[in-house]
N, C-alpha and C positions, 0 to 999 in steps of 0.2 A: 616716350618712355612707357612700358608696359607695369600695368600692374599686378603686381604676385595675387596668388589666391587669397591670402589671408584681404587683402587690399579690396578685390572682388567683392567677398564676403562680407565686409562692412560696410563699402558701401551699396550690399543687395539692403544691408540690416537697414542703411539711411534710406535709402528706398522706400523700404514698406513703411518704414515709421513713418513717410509722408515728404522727406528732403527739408527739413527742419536744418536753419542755416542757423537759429539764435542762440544754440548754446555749448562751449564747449562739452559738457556736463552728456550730451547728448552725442555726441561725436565719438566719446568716452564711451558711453554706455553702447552703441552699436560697435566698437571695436571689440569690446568685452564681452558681447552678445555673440560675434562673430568664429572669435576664437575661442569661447565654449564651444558653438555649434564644430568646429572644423574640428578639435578636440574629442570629441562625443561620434565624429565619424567615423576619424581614424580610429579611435579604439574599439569600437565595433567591428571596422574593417580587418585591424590589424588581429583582432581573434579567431574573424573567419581565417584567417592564412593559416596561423597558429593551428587552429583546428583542422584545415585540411594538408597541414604537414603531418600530422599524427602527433599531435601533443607533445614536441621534447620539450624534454627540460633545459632553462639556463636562455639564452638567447633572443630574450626580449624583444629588445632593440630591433633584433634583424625583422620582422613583423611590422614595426611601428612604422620603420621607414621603409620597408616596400610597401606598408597602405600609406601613408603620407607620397610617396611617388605614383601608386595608383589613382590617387585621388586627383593629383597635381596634374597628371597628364592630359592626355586629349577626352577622355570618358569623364573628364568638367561635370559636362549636360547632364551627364548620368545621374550624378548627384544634385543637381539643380534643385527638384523637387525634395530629395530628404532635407535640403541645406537650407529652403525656403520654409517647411514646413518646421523644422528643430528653432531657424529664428521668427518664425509666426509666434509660436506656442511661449517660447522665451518674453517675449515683447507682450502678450497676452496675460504670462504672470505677473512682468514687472506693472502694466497699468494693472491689474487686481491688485496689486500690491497696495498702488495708491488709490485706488478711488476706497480701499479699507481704512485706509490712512484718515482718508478726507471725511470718511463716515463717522471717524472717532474709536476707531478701530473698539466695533462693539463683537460680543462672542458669538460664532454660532453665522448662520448663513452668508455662508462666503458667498455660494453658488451665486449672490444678488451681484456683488462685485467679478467674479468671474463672468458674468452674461454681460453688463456693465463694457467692461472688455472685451470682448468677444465683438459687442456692437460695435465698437471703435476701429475692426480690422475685418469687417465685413468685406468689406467692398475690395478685397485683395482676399 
């Protein structure tokens, strides 16, 4: 059985978080990691079309789903790197998140917990 892109996607996200088997919560969190990141493509993608149709009006949709079919097709690879880098950067806020958490979420330098982070996804 093959797996759709969305399928890919999350598990590129369990991937980098390290293939962390202990928690639904976590499983969760790289599916919702994922489908931002796929979300955040396509609508970027689907503006470029929009833009090089010459801007009509009405017709949304038809954009959305030729870059969701662009994206889906064999030019994957293509996006490999924005797809990795959109859930790096994601995965990098959610731990700032918490090591802010864990510090007692005091005011004023995040940048400590953003580097914090940052160290945790070095090695990828």
């Amino acid at each position: 059985m093959s797996e759709n892109l969305d399928e890919r996607w999350a598990r590129r996200a369990w991937e980098i978080r390290g293939g962390r088997d202990d928690s639904y919560l976590f499983a969760l969190l790289d599916w919702l990691a994922a489908q931002h990141a796929r979300d955040q493509l396509v609508s970027v993608a689907a503006y470029f079309l929009w833009v090089n149709r010459g801007r009509p009006f009405g017709e949304p949709l038809k954009d959305w789903f030729a870059a969701e079919d662009e994206i889906a097709s064999d030019r994957t690879a293509q996006w490999q790197a924005s797809v990795d880098q959109c859930l790096r950067d994601q995965l990098i806020a959610e731990a700032a998140y918490f090591h802010w958490v864990n510090r007692g979420r005091p005011f004023g330098e995040s940048w400590k917990d953003w580097s914090a982070a940052e160290a945790e996804f070095e090695w990828w």
